[in-house]
Every structure is written in C-alpha cells, then in structure tokens.
GUFI-942829 format. One record per residue (C-alpha): residue in one letter; x, y negated, z. Coordinates in steps of 0.02 Angstrom, whole numbers. Each point is the difference from the previous one (the first is absolute). Layout:
N
type->a	x->X	y->Y	z->Z
...
***
This chain:
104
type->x	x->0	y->0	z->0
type->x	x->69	y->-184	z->-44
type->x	x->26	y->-121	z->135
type->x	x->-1	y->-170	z->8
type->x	x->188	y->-34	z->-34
type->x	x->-22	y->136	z->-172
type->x	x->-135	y->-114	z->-60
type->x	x->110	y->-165	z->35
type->x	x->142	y->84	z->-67
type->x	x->-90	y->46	z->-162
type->x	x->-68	y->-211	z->-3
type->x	x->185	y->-65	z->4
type->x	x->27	y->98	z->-155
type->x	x->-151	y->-44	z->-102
type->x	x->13	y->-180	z->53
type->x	x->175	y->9	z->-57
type->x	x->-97	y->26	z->-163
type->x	x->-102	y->-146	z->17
type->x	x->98	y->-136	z->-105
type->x	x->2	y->2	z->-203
type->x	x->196	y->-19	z->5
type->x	x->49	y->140	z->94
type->x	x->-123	y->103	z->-112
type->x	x->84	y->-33	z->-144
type->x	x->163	y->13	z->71
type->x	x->-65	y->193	z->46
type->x	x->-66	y->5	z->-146
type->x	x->175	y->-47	z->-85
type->x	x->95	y->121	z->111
type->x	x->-91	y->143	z->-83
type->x	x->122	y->-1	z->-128
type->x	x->139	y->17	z->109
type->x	x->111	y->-110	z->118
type->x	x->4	y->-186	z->-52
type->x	x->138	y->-141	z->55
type->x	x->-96	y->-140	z->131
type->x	x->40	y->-125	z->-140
type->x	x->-101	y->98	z->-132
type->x	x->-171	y->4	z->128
type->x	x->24	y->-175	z->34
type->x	x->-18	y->-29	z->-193
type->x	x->-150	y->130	z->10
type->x	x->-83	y->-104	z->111
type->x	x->51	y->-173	z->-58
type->x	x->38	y->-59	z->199
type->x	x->146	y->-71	z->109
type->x	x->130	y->116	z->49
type->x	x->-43	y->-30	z->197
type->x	x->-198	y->49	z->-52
type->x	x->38	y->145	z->-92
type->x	x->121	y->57	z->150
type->x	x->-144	y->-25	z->138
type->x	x->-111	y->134	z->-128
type->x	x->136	y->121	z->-17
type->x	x->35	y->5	z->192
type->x	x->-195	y->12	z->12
type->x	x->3	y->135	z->-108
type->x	x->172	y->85	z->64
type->x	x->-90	y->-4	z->176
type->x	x->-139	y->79	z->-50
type->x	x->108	y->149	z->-66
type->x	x->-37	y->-44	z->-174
type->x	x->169	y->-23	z->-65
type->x	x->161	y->24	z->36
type->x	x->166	y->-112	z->-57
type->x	x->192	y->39	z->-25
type->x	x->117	y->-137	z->-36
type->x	x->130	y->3	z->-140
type->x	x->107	y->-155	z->23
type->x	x->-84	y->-152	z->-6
type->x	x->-147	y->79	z->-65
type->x	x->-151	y->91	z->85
type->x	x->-113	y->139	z->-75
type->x	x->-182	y->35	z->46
type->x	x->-80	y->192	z->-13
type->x	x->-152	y->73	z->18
type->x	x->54	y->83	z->173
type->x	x->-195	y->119	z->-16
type->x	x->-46	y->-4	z->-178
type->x	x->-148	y->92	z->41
type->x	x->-69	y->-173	z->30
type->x	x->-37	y->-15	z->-180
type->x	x->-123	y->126	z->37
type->x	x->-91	y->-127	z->100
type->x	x->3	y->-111	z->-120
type->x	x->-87	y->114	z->-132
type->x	x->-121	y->27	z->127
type->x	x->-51	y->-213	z->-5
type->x	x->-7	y->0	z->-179
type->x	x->-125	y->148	z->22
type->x	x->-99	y->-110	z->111
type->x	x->39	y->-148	z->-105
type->x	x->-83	y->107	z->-149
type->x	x->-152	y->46	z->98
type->x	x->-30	y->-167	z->43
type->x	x->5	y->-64	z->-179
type->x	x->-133	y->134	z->-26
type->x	x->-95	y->-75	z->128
type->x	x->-2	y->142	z->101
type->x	x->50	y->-79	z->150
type->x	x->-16	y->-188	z->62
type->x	x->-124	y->-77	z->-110
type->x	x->-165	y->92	z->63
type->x	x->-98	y->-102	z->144
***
C-alpha cells in the first residue's frame, strides 16, 4: 500500500514535468546525451534559467550529467519516461476526440 511520502515522492517527479522547457529538453535527450549549451539553444533561454530546469530535472532523477572539460552533457538518466509521455499524447488524443473534458 502507498503512503503519503510514495504519493509526494511520485508529485516531485511529475511536477518536475510541469514546465514546457524541460519537456523539450526530455524530449531532446531522447536522442541521446546533449552538451548544456545545445538545450539552452533548444529552449531559447539564459544559461542561469536553463541551469535552474536541469537541476529541477536532475533532482527529480530525470537526468543525469558528466562533465568533459568545460563542457557538460545531459542524459535521460530513466528513459522509460518517454513512456509517460506517450501516455499524455494518448490523453491529449482522447481529448481532441472529445472524449474527455468537453462534456458538462
């Protein structure tokens, strides 16, 4: 049975989800690792913004990093979470249908 703390555990992850930038910086990383430079192009934002999602992101257990010089590289640390993202474009889909949402 879940407790409390396995439901709040499971909220820090999919509100780690909750921004557009670090979705398509996940969404990026599904081709493999990317340099922090490359993302912040992604996701057209200051350096210092784009660190504050990754750390979001990297605390969640999302990704993971290794540094190479100067440079630092972003992977999909679970790419299972893909999965959960097929699963909102199935919802997304549904809704379109107007199978969910738009009946009063």
């Amino acid at each position: 049975m879940l407790t409390s703390a396995d439901f709040r555990k499971r909220a820090r992850i999919i509100k780690a989800l909750g921004h557009p930038s670090r979705l398509a910086m996940l969404h990026a990383l599904a081709d493999g690792e990317m340099c922090v430079c490359d993302l912040r192009e992604l996701v057209r934002a200051h350096m210092s913004t784009v660190s504050k999602h990754l750390h979001v992101l990297k605390k969640a257990g999302l990704v993971d990093h290794r540094k190479q010089g100067l440079c630092v590289y972003y992977r999909l640390r679970v790419p299972c979470i893909l999965d959960f993202m097929k699963c909102v474009e199935a919802v997304l889909d549904e809704n379109r249908k107007g199978v969910c949402c738009n009946r009063t």
